[in-house]
N, C-alpha and C positions, 0 to 999 in steps of 0.2 A: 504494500500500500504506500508506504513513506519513503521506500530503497533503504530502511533502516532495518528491515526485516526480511527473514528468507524460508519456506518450507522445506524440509527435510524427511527420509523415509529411514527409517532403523528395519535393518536382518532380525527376520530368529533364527534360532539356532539351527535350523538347517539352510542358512543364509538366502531366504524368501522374503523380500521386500514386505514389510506387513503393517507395519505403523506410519504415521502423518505427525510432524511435530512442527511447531513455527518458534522461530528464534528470534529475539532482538537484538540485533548487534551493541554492544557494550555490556550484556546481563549475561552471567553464569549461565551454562547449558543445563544447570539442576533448576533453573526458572523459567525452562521451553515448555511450551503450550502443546500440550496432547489435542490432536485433532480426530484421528480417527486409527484404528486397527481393523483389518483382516483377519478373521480367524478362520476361516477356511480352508485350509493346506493346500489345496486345490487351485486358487485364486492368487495371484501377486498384485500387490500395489503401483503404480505410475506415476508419478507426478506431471501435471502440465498445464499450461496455462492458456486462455483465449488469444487469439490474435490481437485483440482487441486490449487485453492485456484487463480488463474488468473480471476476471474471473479465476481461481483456481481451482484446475480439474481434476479430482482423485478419479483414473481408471483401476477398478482391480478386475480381474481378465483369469479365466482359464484357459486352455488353447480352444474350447465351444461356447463359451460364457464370458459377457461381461455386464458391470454396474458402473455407473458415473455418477460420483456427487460433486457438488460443484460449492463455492464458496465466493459469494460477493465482495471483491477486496475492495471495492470502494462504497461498499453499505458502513455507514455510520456503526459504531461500538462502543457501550459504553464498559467501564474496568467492570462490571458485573456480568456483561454476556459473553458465557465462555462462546469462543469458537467453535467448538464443536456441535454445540444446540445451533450453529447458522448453515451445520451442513445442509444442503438438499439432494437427496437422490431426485435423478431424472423420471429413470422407471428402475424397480426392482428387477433382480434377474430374474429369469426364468431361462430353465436349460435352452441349450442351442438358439440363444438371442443373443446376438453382438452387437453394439452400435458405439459409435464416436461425437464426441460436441464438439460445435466450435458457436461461437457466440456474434450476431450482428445487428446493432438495433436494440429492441426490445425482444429481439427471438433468439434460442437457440435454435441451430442446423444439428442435424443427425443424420450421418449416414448408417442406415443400420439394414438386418437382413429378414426384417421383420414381413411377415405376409410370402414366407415364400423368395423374399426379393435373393437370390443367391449369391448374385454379382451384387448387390446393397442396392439401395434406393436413398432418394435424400427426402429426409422431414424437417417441418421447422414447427416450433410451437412456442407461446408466449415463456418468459422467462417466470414469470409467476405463478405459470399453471404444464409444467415440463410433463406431466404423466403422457403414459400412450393414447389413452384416450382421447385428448387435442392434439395429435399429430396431425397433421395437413402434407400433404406431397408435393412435395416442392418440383423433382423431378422422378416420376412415378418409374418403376421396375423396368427396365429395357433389358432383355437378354444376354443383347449385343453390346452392352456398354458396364464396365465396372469401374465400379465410384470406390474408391480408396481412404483419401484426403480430402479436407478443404485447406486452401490455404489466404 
């Protein structure tokens, strides 16, 4: 948010990315802010951020499953609201659903593989209402064409 701060991922012990921490530069690393863990062995953690740069993205991902929560670094905070209560999941997993955000406007983009889409499809839905149920098709299933990224 400030450039005075940076999110970080901690291993367990079988060195699987599994935890979310945020740090202030100048404060002891016993004073980082727990944001979120993983506990499904199954899943790793990712860190990444909107193009836009308004948002940070926790993917955790199996190689046929993924979840996105996202965190608004330019939403106001006050020292009582932990970070963690501001995470929001987009859509929960459910087996064999993969999808990606990226952030524009008031919408996030989703390329995901939702409906069948194999090759993905792109969604977009408001930032305050991410579930699947307002997904909208941005650009619908094509066969012939695989959506990867946005950039």
């Amino acid at each position: 948010r400030t450039g005075a701060e940076f999110y970080y991922t901690t291993m367990d012990a079988q060195h699987r990315p599994d935890s979310v921490w945020r740090h202030v530069m100048g404060q002891g690393q016993q004073q980082d802010e727990f944001l979120f863990t993983e506990k499904d062995e199954l899943f790793w953690v990712e860190l990444d951020k909107t193009c836009s740069g308004r948002f940070l993205v926790i993917n955790t991902s199996s190689s046929t499953t993924s979840e996105v929560l996202f965190l608004d670094l330019e939403a106001p905070a006050s020292a009582q609201t932990l970070l963690e209560t501001r995470l929001k999941v987009v859509q929960p997993r459910q087996v064999d659903h993969r999808y990606r955000v990226e952030h524009w406007g008031e919408d996030l983009y989703i390329i995901t593989n939702a409906d069948g889409a194999i090759n993905s499809k792109l969604v977009k839905t408001p930032i305050t209402a991410p579930d699947r149920s307002n997904w909208r098709d941005v650009l619908p299933y094509e066969k012939t064409r695989k959506l990867d990224y946005l950039v």
